[in-house]
N, C-alpha and C positions, 0 to 999 in steps of 0.2 A: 472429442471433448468429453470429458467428464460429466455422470448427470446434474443436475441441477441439484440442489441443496437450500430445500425450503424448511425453516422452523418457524416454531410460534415466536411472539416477542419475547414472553417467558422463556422458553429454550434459549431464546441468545442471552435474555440475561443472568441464568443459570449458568452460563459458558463464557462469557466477557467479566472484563472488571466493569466500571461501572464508566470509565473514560474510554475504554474499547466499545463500550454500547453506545454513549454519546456519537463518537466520532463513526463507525460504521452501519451502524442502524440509524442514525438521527442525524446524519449528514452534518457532522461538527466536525469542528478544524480545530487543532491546538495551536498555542500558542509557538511561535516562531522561537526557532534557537532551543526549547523545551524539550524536544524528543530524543529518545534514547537513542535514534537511527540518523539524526540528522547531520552527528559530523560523524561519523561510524568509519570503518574502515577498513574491516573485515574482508574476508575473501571467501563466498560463497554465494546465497541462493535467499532472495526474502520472500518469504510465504506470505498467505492469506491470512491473519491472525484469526479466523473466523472458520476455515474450511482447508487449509493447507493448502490450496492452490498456488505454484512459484508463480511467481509474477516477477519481480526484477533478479538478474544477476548484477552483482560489485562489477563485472567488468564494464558494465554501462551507466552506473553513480557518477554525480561528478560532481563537485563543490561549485555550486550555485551563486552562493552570497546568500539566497531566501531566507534560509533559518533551518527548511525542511530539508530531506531526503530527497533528491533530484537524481532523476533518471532518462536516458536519452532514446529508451526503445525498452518495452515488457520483453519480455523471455519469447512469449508467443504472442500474438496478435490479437487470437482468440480467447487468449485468458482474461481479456482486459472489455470494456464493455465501454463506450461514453455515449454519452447523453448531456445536450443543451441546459444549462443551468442559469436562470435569470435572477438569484436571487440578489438580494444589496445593490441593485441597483446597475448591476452588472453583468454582459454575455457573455461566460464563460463555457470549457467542455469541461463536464465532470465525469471521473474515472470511476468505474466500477470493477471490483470482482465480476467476472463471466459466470461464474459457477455456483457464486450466492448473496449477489447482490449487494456486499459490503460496499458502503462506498468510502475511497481511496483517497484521494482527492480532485487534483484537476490536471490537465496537461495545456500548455500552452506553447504557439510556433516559435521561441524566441530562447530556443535551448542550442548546443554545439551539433555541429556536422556530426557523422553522417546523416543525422534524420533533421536536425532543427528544430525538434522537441524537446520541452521538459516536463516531465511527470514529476511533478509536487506532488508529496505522497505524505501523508502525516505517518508519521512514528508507531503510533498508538494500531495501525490497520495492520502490520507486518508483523512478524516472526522470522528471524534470520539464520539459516542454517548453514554453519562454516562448512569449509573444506578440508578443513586442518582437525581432526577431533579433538584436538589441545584446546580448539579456539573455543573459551567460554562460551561466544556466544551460542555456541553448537548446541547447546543445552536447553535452549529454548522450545520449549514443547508446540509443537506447531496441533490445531484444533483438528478431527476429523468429524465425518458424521457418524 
């Protein structure tokens, strides 16, 4: 695994827009139906919007109903981090980047077979890098350290 990747807050916010810092430094969610990635439909690889870390391939996306970006398994196991989240009232698991902390969103058991998971992932956390170099979205600078 790749090494860790720590900045100051300042460094991320030099490096994020200001809804990229919200959401993966400050543990915020957008709003549903809102993200750029949520009905997306691409064919490729979505990175770590924070540290380029791949985290979901499009062949594992799958149209939810949520609003969000829904995923049935990370790329790798290890790339992805969770940890118990109580907040609003509620016990959720919440997804982290492995590699720097960003957090991602949540994943919950009530996603399709093979796994039965869905990674709810806001929009705002990712960087999507096609397979197709035509595919616009390929153009998307993914962050390194």
């Amino acid at each position: 695994m790749p090494d860790k990747i720590e900045k100051t807050e300042d460094e991320w916010r030099a490096q994020l827009t200001p809804e990229q810092f919200r959401i993966t430094r400050e543990e915020g969610t957008e709003p549903a139906f809102t993200g750029k990635y949520w009905d997306h439909k691409g064919d490729g690889t979505y990175l770590c919007v924070c540290c380029g870390q791949e985290l979901f391939s499009s062949d594992t996306k799958y149209k939810s109903g949520t609003g969000w970006p829904s995923f049935w398994q990370p790329i790798e196991k290890e790339h992805i981090e969770e940890k118990s989240d109580m907040s609003y009232g509620m016990i959720r698991t919440e997804v982290e980047c492995s590699r720097c902390g960003a957090h991602l969103g949540h994943v919950f058991s009530d996603g399709p077979q093979p796994t039965g998971q869905r990674y709810c992932i806001n929009s705002a956390s990712l960087n999507f890098k096609g397979n197709d170099s035509a595919d616009a979205e390929s153009k998307a600078e993914s962050a390194s350290d």
